[in-house]
Structure formats: structure tokens, C-alpha cells
C-alpha positions as CSV (number, residue, x, y, z in Angstrom):
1,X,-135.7,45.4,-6.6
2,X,-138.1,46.1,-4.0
3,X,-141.5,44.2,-4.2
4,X,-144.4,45.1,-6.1
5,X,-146.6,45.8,-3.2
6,X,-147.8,49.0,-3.8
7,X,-150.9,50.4,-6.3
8,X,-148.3,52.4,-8.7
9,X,-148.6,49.9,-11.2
10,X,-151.2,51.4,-12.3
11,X,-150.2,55.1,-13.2
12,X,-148.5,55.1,-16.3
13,X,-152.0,53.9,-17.6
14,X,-153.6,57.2,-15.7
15,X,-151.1,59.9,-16.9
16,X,-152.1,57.8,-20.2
17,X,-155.9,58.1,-19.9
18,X,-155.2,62.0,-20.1
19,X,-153.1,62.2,-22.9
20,X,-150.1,63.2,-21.2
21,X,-146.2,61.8,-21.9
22,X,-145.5,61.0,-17.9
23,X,-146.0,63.3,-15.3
24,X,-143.4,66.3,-14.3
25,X,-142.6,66.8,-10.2
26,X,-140.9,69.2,-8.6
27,X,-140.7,68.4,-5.3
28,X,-138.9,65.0,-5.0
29,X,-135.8,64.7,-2.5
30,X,-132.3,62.3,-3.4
31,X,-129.4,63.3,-1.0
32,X,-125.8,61.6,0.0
33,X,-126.4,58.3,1.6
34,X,-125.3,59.3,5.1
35,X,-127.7,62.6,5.4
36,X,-130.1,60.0,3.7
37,X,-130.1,57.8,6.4
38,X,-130.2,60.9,9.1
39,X,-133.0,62.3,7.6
40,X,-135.0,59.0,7.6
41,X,-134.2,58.3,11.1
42,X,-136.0,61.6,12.1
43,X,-138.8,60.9,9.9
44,X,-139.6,57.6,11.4
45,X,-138.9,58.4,15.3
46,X,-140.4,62.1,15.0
47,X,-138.3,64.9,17.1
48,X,-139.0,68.5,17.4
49,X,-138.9,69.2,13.9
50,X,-141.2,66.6,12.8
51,X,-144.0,65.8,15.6
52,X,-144.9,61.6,15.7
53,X,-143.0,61.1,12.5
54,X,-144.5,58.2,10.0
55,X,-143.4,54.8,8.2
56,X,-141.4,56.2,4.6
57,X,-143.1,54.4,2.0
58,X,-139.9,54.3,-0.5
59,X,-136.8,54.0,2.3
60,X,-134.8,51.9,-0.4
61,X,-131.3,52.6,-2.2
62,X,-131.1,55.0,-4.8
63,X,-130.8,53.1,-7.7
64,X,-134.4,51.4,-7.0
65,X,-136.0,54.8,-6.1
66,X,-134.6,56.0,-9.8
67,X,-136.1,53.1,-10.9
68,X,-139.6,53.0,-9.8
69,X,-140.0,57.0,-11.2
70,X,-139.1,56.1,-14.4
71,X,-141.9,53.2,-13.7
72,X,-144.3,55.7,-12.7
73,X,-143.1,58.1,-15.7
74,X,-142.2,60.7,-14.4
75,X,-140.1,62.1,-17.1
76,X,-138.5,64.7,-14.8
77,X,-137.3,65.8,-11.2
78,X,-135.0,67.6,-9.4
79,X,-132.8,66.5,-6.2
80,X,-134.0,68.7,-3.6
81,X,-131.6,68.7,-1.0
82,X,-131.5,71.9,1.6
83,X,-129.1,73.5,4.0
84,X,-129.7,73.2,7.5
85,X,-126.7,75.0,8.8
86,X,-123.8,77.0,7.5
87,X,-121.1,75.3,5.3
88,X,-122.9,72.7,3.7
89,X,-124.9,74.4,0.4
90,X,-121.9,74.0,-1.7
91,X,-121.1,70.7,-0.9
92,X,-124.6,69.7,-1.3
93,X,-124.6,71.6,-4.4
94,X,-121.9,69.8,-5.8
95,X,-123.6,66.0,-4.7
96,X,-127.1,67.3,-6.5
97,X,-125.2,68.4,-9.6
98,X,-123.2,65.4,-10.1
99,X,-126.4,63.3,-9.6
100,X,-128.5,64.8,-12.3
101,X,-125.2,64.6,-14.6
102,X,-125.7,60.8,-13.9
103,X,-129.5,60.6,-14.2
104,X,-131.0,62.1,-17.4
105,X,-134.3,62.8,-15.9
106,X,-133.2,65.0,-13.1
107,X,-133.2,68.3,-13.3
108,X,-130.1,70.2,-11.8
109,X,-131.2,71.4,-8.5
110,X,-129.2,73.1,-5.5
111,X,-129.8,75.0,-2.2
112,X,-128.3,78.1,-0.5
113,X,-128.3,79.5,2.9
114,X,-127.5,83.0,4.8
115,X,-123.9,82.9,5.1
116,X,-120.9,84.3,3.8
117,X,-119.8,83.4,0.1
118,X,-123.7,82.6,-0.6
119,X,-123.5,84.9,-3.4
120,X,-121.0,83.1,-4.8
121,X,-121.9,80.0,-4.8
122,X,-125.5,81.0,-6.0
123,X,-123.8,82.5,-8.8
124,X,-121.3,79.4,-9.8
125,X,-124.6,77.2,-9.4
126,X,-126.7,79.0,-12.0
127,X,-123.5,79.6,-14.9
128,X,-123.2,75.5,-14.1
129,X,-127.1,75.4,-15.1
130,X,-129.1,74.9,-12.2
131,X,-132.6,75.1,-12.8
132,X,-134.4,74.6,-9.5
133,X,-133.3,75.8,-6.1
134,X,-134.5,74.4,-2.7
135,X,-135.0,76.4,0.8
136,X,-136.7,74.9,3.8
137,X,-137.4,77.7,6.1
138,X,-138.7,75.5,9.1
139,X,-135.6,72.7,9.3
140,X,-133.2,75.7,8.4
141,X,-134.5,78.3,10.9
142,X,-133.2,80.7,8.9
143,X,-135.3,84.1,8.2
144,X,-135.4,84.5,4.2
145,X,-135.2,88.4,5.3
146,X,-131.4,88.0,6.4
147,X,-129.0,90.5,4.5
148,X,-127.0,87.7,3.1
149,X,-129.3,86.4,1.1
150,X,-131.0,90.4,-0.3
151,X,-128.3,89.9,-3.8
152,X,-129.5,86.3,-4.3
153,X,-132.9,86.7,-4.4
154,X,-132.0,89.4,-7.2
155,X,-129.5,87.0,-8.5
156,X,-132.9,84.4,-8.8
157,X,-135.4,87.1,-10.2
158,X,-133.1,87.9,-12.7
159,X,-132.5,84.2,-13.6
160,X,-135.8,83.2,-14.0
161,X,-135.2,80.2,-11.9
162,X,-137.9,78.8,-9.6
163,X,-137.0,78.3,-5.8
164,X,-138.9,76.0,-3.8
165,X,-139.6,77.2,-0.6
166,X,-141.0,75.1,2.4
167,X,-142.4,78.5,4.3
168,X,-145.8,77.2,6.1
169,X,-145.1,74.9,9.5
170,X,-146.2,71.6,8.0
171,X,-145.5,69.5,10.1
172,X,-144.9,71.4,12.5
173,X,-144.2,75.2,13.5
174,X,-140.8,76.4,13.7
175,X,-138.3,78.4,12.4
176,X,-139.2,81.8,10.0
177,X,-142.6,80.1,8.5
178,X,-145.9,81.5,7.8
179,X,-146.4,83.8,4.8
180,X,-145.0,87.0,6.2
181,X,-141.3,86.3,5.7
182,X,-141.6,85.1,2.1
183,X,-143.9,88.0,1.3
184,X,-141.4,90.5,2.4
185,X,-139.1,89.1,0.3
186,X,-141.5,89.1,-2.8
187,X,-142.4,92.5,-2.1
188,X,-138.7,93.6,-2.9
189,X,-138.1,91.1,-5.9
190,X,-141.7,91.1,-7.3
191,X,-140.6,88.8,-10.1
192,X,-139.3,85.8,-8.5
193,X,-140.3,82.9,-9.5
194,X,-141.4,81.0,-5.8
195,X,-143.0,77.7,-5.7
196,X,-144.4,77.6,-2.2
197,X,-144.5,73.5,-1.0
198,X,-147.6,71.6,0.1
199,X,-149.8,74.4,-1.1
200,X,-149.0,76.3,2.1
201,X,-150.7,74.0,4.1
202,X,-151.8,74.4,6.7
203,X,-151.6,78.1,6.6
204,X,-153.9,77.6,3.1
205,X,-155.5,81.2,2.8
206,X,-152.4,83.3,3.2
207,X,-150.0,81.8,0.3
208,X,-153.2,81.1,-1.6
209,X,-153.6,85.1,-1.9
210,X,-150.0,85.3,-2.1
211,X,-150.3,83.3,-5.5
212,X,-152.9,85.0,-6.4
213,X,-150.8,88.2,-6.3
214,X,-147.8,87.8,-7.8
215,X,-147.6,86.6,-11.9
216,X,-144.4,84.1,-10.8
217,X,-145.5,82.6,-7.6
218,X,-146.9,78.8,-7.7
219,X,-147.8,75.9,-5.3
220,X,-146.9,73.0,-5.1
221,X,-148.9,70.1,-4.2
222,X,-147.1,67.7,-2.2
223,X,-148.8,65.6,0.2
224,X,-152.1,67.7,-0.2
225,X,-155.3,66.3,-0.2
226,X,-154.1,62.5,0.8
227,X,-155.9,61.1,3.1
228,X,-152.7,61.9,5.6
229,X,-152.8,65.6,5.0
230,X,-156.8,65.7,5.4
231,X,-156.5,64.5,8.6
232,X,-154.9,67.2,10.1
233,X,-154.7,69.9,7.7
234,X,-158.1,69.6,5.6
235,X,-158.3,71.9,2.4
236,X,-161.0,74.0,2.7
237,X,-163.6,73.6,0.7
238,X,-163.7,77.5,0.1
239,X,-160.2,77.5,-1.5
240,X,-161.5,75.0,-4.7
241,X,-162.7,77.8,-7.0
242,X,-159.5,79.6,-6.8
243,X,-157.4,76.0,-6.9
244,X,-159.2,75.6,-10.1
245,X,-158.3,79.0,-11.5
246,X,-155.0,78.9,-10.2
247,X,-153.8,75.5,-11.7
248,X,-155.3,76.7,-15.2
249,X,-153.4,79.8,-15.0
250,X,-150.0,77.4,-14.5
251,X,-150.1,78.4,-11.0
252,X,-149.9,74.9,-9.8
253,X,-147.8,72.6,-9.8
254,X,-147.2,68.5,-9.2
255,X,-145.1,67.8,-6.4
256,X,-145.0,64.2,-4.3
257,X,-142.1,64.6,-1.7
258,X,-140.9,61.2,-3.1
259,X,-139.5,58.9,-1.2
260,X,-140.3,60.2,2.1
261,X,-144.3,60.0,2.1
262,X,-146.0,57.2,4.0
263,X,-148.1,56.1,1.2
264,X,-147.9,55.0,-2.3
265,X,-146.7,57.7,-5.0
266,X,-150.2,56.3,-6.9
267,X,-152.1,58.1,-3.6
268,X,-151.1,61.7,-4.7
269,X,-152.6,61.1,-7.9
270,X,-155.5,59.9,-6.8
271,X,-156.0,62.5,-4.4
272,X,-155.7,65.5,-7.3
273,X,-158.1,63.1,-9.1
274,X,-160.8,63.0,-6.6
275,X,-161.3,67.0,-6.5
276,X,-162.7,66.4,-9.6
277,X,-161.7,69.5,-11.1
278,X,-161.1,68.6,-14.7
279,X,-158.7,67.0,-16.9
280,X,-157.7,70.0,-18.6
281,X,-156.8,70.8,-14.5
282,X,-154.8,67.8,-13.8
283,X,-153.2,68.1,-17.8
284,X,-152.2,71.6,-16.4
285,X,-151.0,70.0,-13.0
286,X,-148.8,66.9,-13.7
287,X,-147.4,68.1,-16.5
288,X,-147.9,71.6,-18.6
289,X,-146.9,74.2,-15.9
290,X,-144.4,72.2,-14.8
291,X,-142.9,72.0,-18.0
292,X,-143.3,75.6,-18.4
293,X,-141.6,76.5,-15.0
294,X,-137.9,74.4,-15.8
């Protein structure tokens, strides 16, 4: 088991201190060993896609990454995994399913892409009861406007199901980010349930409105407000009234990006905690909207 060098021991007794079970997050990432391993090895040498790259606090086997969230408490999580290119959603579908089959705290998760047969395996995912879908519009470069995907969308209002899109260019720009794709999309399925990642950040203002606007979309907070993310994309101070407002009004959501963060999981917590915005806020954070959203 990988040492004890970290601060988390100390979370079970914060989700404690507020009188929560464990924590809920939605945006933590398990994928087959071998795109694993190629997705690590872009995170720590950087590329086009991720700028300098940084040290992954959690690059250990699966097993021991299971292990240190049931530590932490976190009672459940999905397996966010995301197409890149054509011809790989419904294999990775298949891997994500199979894992939460195995791991009783995962919620079934899968992705989807513009291509031909998305429909249908959109459709096969949700009647095998997927709960959470996963888009990444930067690393897939793929505009959520394309035709393919116009029946599911529909297929995902309908359902109920939340999709968590990575639509701002954290870390950096590329691909169809920025809130005007996703917004067009919205404006023809008004009802979807969207959870946009890292609050948005950095382009804060625009999804924060977008929020605002439509009953069904959320944020996520992953990586936001750590000392990483302040500094180079700094939450403005402006936007705290309406985090507030939002997160009571189960607009918010907990989200880590576990394992691939280059700080302890404790950190995120801490950084929610330092906005000071309540414990009814965080209550509402870490764990009642989330529960309400799956």
C-alpha cells in the first residue's frame, strides 16, 4: 500500500465534523491500465494538450487508489473515462461498466463521441444503467454541435442523466471550449442535466450565468480554489455571492479529478473550506446535491 505521506488522514474526521456519512464526487477518473499509463505520461511531460504538465499525486495501481477513497470516505464515484477519437466509446464503455460491477461504490459511468452508431451505443449504455456520462471537449476536439450527437443529447434530457462536460480550456485552450458550444446545445435540450467541470474555470463568468440559467445545469468543483488553480486561474472574488447561492440551490457539486491532481485529495477540501461559506454550503457540496444528481 502506498505510504502514508499525505494529510488525508485526516478527512474522514472533517466530512465527520459536519455531520455528513462520507463525501460524494463526481468527477474522479479509473481507465484500462495501458490508456492509464498514456494519460499519466502526458500529464507529467506536458504536450500540447496540457501546457508544463505536473507530478500526479495518486499514480499508483488501481486497487490502492480504490482503497485510499474508501479511506477518505467517499461513499461514491464514477469512472470517468472519455473518447478521444472514433471507435473507442464503446469499448471504454464496456471497461467503465464492468469496473463499477466490481467496485460497489462506483457509480456506472460511460462516454460517447460524434460518430456513427453513437446513438446506439448511448442507448445500450443507459437500458444497462449508466448513471453519469463523460465528454471532454478540449482532448476530444470534437464540437458538441456535430449532428451525430443532436438524438443523444435528447436521448440524455429525457433520461435524466447528468453528463459531465470539460467545456472551458483549463489547462489549456483547444478544441470546441468556451461556453458558446455547450450553450447551443442547452438551448435546444433545455433540460439536460450538464455538470460543467472545474467550475468553468477559467472562463468563470460565462458557465457561472449559464448555471444560473438553466434549472439542470451544475458545476463541478475540481481543482478549484487549490492553491494550484489560484495561481493561474484565481476565482474572482465577485463570483462568491452567487457560489453561495448556487451550491444551496444544489447547483454545485464535489468533484476532485482523483488520482491525477498534484496535491493531496485532503487539499480540495480544504480549499472549499477556506471560502468560508457555511457548513450548510459544504453539507450541500460534498454530499446532498450530489446525492440528488445520481
Amino acid at each position: 500500500m502506498a505510504t502514508e505521506r499525505h494529510s488525508d488522514a485526516g478527512v474522514p474526521e472533517w466530512w465527520r465534523r459536519l455531520g455528513l456519512p462520507g463525501l460524494i464526487d463526481l468527477h474522479v477518473h479509473f481507465l484500462p491500465e495501458r490508456m492509464e499509463r498514456r494519460v499519466w505520461h502526458h500529464f507529467r511531460h506536458g504536450g500540447p494538450l496540457m501546457g508544463d504538465g505536473w507530478k500526479i499525486e495518486y499514480e499508483w495501481p488501481a486497487e490502492e487508489r480504490v482503497a485510499r477513497l474508501r479511506a477518505l470516505g467517499v461513499r461514491r464515484f464514477p469512472a470517468l473515462a472519455y473518447a478521444h477519437k472514433p471507435d473507442m466509446a464503446a469499448d471504454l464503455n464496456a471497461w467503465t461498466m464492468e469496473f463499477a460491477r466490481r467496485t460497489p461504490e462506483c457509480i456506472p459511468s460511460a462516454t460517447f463521441y460524434p460518430e456513427s452508431g453513437v446513438v446506439d451505443y448511448v442507448r445500450r449504455a443507459l437500458s444497462e444503467g449508466v448513471r453519469i456520462f463523460k465528454v471532454h471537449l478540449q482532448v476530444g476536439g470534437f464540437d458538441p454541435r456535430a449532428p451525430e450527437l443532436a438524438e443523444v443529447w435528447g436521448l440524455l434530457a429525457d433520461a435524466g442523466v447528468p453528463v459531465v462536460v470539460h467545456a472551458s480550456s483549463i489547462p489549456v485552450p483547444g478544441g470546441y471550449v468556451g461556453a458558446e458550444p455547450i450553450s447551443e446545445v442547452l438551448r435546444e435540450h433545455p433540460a439536460l442535466r450538464v455538470v460543467i467541470a472545474h467550475l468553468g474555470m477559467p472562463e468563470y463568468d460565462a458557465f457561472f450565468e449559464l448555471a444560473a440559467s438553466y434549472d439542470r445545469v451544475a458545476l463541478d468543483t475540481t481543482m478549484a480554489f487549490t492553491d494550484f488553480a489560484e495561481r493561474g486561474m484565481p476565482f474572482p472574488e465577485r463570483l462568491r455571492p452567487a457560489l453561495l447561492d448556487l451550491g444551496l440551490a444544489g447547483k454545485v457539486v464535489l468533484g476532485s479529478d482523483f488520482p491525477t491532481i498534484p496535491y493531496p485529495y485532503a487539499h480540495q477540501l480544504e480549499a472549499l473550506a477556506r471560502l468560508d461559506l457555511g457548513e450548510a454550503w459544504l453539507r450541500a457540496v460534498c454530499w446532498d446535491n450530489g446525492a440528488a444528481m445520481i
